[in-house]
Z-matrix of the N, CA and C atoms (Angstrom, degrees):
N
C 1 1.453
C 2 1.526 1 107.93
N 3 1.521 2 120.48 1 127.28
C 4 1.134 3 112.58 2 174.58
C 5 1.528 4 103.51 3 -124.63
N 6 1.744 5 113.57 4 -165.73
C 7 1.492 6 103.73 5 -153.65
C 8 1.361 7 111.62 6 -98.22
N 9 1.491 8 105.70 7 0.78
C 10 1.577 9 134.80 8 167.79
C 11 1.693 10 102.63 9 -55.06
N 12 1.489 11 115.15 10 -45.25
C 13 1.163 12 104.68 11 -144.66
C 14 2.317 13 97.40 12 -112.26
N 15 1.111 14 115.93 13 12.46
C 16 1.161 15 142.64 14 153.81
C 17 1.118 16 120.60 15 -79.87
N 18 1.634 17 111.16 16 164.83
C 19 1.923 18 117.16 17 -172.68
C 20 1.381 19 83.97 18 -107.89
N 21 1.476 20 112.86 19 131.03
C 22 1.184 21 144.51 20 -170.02
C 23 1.662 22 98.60 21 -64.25
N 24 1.192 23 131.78 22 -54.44
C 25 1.373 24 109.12 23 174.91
C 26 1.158 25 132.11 24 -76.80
N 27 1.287 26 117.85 25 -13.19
C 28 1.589 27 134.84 26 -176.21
C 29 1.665 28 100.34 27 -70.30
N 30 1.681 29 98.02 28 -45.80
C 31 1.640 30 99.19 29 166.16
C 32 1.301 31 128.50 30 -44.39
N 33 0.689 32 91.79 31 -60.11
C 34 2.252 33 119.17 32 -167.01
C 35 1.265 34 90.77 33 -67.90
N 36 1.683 35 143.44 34 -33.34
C 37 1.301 36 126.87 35 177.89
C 38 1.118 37 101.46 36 -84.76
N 39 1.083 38 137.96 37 -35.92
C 40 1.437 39 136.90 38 -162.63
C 41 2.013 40 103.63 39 -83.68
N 42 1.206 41 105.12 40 -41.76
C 43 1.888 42 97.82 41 169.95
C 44 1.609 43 90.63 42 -78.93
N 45 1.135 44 156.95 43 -45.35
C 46 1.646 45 135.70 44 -166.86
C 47 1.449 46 85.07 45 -54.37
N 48 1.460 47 153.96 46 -94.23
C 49 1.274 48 127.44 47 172.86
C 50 1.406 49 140.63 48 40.98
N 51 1.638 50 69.95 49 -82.38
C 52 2.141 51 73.26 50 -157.17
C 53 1.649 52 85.32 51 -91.83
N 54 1.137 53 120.91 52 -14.28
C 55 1.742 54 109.70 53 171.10
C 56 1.181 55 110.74 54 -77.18
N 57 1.253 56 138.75 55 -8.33
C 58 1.351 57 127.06 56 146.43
C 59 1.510 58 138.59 57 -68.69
N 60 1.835 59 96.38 58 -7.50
C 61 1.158 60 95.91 59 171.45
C 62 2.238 61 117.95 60 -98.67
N 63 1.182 62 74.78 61 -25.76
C 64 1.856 63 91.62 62 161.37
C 65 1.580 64 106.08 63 -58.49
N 66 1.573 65 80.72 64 133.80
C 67 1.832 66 98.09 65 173.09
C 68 1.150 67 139.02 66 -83.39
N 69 1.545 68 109.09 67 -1.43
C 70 1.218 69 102.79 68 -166.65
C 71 1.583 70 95.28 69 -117.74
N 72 1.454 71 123.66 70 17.03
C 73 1.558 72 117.78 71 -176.65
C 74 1.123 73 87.22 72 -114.25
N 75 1.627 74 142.41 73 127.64
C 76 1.329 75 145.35 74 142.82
C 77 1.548 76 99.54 75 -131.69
N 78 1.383 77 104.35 76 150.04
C 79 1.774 78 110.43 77 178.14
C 80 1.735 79 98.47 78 -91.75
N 81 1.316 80 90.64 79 147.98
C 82 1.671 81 108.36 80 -157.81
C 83 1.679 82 105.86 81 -83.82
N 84 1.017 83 127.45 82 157.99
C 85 1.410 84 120.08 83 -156.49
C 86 1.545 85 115.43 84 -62.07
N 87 1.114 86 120.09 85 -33.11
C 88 1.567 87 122.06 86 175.85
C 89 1.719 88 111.47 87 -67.56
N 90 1.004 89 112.29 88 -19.33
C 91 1.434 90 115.81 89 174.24
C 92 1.591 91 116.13 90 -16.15
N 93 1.340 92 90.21 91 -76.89
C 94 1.387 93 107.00 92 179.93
C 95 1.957 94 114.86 93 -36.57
N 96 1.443 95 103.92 94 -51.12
C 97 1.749 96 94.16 95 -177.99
C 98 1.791 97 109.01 96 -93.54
N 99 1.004 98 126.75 97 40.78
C 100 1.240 99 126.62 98 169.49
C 101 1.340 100 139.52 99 -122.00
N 102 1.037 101 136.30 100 126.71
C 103 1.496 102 133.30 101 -135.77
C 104 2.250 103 88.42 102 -97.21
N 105 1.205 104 108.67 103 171.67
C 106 1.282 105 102.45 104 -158.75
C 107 1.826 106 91.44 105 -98.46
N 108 1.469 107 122.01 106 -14.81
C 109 1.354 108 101.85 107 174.08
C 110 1.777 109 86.08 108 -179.48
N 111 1.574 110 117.30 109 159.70
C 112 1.259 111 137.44 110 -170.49
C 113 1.680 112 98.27 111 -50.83
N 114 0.944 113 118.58 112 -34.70
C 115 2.106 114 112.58 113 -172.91
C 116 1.548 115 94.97 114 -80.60
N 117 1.172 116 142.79 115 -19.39
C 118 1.539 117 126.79 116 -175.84
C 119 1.735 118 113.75 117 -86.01
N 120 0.929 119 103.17 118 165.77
C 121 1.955 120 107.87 119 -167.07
C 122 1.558 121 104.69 120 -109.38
N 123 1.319 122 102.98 121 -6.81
C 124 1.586 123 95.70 122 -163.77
C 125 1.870 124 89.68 123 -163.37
N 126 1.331 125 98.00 124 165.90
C 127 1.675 126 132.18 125 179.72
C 128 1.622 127 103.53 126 -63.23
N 129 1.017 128 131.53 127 144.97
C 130 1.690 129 130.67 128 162.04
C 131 1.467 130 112.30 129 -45.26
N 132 1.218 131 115.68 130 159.57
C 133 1.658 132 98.28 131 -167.45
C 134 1.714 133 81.61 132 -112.90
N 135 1.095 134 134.48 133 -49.15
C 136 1.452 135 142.20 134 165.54
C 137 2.134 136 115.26 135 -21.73
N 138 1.063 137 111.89 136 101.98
C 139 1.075 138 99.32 137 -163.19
C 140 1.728 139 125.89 138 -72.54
N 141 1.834 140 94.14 139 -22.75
C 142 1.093 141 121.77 140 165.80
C 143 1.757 142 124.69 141 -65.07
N 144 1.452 143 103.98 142 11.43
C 145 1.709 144 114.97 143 -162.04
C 146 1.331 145 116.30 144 -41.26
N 147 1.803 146 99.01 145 -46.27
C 148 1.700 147 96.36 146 -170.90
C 149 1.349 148 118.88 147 -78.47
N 150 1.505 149 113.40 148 -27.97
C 151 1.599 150 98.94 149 163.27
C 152 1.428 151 134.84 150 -69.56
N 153 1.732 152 113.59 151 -18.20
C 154 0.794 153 118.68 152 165.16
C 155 2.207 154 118.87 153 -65.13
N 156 1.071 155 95.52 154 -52.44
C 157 1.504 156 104.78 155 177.41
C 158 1.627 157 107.68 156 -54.37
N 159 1.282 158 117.71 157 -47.38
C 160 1.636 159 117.17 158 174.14
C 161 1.748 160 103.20 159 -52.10
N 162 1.092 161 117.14 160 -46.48
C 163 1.768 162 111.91 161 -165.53
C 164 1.269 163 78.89 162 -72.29
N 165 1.289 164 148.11 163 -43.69
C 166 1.934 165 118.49 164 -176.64
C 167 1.259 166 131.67 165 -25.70
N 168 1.943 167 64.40 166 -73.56
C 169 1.791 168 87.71 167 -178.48
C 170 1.612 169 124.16 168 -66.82
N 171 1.492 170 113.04 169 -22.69
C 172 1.020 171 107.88 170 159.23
C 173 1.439 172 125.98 171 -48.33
N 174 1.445 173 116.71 172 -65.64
C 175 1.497 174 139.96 173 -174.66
C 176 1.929 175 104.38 174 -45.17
N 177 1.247 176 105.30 175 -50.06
C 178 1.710 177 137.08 176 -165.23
C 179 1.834 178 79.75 177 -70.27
N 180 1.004 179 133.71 178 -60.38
C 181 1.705 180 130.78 179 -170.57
C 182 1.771 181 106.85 180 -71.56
N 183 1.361 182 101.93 181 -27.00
C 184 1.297 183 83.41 182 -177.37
C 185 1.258 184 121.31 183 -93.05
N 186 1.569 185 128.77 184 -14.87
C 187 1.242 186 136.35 185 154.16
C 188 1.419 187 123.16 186 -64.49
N 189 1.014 188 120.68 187 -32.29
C 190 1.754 189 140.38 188 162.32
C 191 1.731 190 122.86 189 -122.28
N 192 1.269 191 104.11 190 136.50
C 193 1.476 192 86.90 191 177.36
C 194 1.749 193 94.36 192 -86.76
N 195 0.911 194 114.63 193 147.88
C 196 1.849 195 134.77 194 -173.26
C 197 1.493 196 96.16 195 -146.16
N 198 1.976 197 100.91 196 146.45
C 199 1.152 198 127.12 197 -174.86
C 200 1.594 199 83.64 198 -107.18
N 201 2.053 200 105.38 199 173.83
C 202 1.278 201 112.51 200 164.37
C 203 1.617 202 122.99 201 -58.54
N 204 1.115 203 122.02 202 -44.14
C 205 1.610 204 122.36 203 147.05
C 206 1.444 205 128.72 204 -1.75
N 207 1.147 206 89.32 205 -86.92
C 208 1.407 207 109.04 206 -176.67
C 209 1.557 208 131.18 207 -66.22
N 210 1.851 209 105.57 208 -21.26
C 211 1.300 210 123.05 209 155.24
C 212 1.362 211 106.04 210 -69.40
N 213 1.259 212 126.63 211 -34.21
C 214 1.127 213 110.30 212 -147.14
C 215 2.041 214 101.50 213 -80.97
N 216 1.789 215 95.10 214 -31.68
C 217 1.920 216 113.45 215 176.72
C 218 2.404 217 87.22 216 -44.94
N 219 1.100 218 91.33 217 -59.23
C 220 1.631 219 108.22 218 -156.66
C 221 1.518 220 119.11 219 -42.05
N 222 1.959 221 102.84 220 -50.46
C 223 1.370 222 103.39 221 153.97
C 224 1.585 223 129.19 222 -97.44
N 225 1.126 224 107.82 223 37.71
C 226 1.457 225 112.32 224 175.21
C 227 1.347 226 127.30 225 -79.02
N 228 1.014 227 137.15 226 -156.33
C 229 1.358 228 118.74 227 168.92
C 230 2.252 229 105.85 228 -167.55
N 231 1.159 230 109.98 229 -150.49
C 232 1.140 231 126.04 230 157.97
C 233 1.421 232 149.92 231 -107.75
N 234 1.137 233 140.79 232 94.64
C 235 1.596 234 126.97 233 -110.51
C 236 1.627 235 78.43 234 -118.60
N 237 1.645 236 112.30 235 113.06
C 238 1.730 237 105.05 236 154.28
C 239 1.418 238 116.78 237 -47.06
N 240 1.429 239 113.00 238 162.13
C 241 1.068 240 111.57 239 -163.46
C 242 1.978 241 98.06 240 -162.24
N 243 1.830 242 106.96 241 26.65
C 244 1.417 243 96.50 242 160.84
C 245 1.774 244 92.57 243 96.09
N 246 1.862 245 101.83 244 -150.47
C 247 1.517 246 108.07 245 162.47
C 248 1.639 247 112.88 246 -56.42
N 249 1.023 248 121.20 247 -48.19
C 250 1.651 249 123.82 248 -138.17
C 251 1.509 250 77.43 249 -93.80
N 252 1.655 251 103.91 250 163.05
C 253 1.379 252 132.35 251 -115.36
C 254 2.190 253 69.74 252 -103.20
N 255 1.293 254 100.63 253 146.42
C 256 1.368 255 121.50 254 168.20
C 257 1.530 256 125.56 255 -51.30
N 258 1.555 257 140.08 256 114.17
C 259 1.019 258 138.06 257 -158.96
C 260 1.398 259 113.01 258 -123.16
N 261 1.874 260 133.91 259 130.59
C 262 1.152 261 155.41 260 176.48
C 263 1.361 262 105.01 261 -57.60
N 264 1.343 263 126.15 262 80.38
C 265 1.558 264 124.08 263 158.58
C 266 1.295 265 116.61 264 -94.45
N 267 1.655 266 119.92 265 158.24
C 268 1.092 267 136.65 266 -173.91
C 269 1.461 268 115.86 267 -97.29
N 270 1.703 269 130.11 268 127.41
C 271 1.710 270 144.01 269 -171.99
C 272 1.502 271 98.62 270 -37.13
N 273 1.207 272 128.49 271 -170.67
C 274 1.097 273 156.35 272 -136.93
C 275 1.977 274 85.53 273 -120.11
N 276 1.138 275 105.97 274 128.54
C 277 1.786 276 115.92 275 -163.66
C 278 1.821 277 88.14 276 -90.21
N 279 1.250 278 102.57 277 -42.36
C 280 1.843 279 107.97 278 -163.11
C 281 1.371 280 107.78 279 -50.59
N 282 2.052 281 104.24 280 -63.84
C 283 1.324 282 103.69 281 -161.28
C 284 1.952 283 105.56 282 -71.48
N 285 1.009 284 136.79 283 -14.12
C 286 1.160 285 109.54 284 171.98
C 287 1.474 286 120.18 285 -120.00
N 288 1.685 287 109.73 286 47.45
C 289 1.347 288 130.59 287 163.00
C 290 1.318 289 95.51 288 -114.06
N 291 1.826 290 126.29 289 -33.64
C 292 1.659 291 125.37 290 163.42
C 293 1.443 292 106.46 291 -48.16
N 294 1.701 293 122.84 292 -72.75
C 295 0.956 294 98.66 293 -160.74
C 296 1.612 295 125.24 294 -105.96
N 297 1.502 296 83.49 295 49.00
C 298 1.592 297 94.69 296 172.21
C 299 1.268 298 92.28 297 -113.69
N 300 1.415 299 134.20 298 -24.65
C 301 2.163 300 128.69 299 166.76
C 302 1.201 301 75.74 300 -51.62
N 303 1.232 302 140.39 301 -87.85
C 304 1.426 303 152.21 302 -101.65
C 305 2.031 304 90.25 303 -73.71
N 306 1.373 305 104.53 304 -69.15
C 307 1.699 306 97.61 305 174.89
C 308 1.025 307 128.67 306 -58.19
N 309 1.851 308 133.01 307 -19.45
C 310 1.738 309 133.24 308 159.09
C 311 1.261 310 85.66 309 -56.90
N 312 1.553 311 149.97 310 -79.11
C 313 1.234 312 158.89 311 178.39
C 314 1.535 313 111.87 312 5.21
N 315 1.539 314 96.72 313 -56.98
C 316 1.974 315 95.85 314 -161.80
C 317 1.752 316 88.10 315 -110.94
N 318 1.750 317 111.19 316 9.70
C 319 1.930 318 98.02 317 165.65
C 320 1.313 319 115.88 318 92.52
N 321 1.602 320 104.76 319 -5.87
C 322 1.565 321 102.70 320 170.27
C 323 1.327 322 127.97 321 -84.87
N 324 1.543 323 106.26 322 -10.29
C 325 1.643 324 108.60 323 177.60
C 326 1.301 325 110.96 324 -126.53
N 327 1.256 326 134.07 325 120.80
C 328 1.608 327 108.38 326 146.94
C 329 1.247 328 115.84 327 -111.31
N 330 1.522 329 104.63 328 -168.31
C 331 1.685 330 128.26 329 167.05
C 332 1.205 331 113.79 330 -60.16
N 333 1.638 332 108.12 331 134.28
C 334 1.420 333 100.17 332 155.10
C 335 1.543 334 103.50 333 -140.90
N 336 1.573 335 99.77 334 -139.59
C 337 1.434 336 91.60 335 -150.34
C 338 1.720 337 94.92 336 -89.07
N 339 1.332 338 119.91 337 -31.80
C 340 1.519 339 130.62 338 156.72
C 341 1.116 340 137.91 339 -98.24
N 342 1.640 341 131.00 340 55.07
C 343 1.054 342 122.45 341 -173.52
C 344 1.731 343 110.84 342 108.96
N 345 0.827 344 130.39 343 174.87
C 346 1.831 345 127.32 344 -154.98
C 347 1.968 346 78.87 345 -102.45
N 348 1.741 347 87.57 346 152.10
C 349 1.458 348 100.14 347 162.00
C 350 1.064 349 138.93 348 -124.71
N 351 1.252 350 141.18 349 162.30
C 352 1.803 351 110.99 350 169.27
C 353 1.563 352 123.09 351 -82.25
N 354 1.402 353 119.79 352 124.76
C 355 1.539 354 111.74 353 177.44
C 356 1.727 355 105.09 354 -75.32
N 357 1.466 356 90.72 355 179.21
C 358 1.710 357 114.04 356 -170.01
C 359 1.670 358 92.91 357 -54.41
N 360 1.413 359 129.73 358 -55.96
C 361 1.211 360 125.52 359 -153.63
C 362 1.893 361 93.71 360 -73.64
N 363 1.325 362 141.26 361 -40.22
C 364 0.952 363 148.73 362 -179.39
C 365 1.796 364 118.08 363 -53.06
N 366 1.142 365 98.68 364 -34.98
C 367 1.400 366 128.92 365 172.79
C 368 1.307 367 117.06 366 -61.65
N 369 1.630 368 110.44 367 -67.91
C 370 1.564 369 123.63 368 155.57
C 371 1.025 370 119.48 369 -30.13
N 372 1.368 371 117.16 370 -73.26
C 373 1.557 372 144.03 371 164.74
C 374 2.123 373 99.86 372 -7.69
N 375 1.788 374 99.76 373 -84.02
C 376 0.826 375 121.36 374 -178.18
C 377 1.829 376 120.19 375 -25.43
N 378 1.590 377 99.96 376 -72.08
C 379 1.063 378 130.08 377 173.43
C 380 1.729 379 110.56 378 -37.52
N 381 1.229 380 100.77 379 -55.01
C 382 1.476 381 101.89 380 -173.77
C 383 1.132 382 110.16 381 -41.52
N 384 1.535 383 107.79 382 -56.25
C 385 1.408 384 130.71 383 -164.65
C 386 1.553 385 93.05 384 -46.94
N 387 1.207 386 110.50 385 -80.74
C 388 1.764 387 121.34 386 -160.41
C 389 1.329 388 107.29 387 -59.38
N 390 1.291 389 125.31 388 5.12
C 391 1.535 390 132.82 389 165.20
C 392 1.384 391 108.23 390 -82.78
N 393 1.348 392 122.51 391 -61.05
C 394 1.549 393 114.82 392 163.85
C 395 1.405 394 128.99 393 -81.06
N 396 1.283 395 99.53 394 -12.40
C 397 2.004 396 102.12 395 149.78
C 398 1.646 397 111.32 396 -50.21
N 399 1.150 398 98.49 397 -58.51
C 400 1.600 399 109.85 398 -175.92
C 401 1.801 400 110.48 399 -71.33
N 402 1.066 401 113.38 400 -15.26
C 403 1.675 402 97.97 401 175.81
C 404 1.241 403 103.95 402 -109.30
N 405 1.040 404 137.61 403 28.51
C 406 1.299 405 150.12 404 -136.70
C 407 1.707 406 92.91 405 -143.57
N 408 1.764 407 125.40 406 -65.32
C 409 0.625 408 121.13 407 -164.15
C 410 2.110 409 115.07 408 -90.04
N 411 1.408 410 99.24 409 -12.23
C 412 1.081 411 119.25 410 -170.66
C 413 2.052 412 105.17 411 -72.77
């Protein structure tokens, strides 16, 4: 079972999970007062946000390898802007260059030559998950 063949949110809740039980992912103390990128009006209301946002980007890297860049186009959004006409800005560059240290950290991501990848153990990781995603939903 891979994470291709799972419902994409059932995933991402189910790895926010077990990344809460991993030690080396904790959201860093400001977490809490920071909005997730310049187009949002307000803080995540989810208190669990950053583990949730790590299983994204996890999931999002392992189907593609993606740089901080290109995460950043992915969770971006559209930032009101009053009268004048609505504008395409890009998420918050920090928190998911944090918790992309944070997953090289516990071995689930590294560097490559375009953008971070998933290693073998990250893979596993993954898999597990969408194995009891999938018997779960079956």
């Amino acid at each position: 079972m891979s994470v291709k063949d799972v419902d994409s949110r059932e995933l991402i809740i189910s790895t926010a999970e077990e990344l809460k039980k991993t030690s080396g992912i904790t959201p860093p103390v400001w977490a809490p007062f920071v909005k997730t990128g310049s187009h949002k009006e307000r803080v995540p209301d989810n208190a669990d946000w950053w583990y949730m946002r790590a299983a994204a980007l996890l999931r999002r890297v392992a189907i593609t390898n993606a740089g901080v860049s290109r995460l950043r186009r992915v969770y971006g959004g559209r930032k009101h802007r009053g009268y004048k006409p609505e504008k395409k800005v890009q998420a918050s560059g920090n928190i998911i260059r944090k918790i992309l240290q944070q997953l090289e950290a516990a071995k689930l991501v590294k560097k490559g030559k375009k953008g971070r990848q998933v290693t073998a153990a990250g893979q596993k990781f993954l898999d597990k998950v969408a194995k009891n995603v999938s018997s779960h939903q079956k």
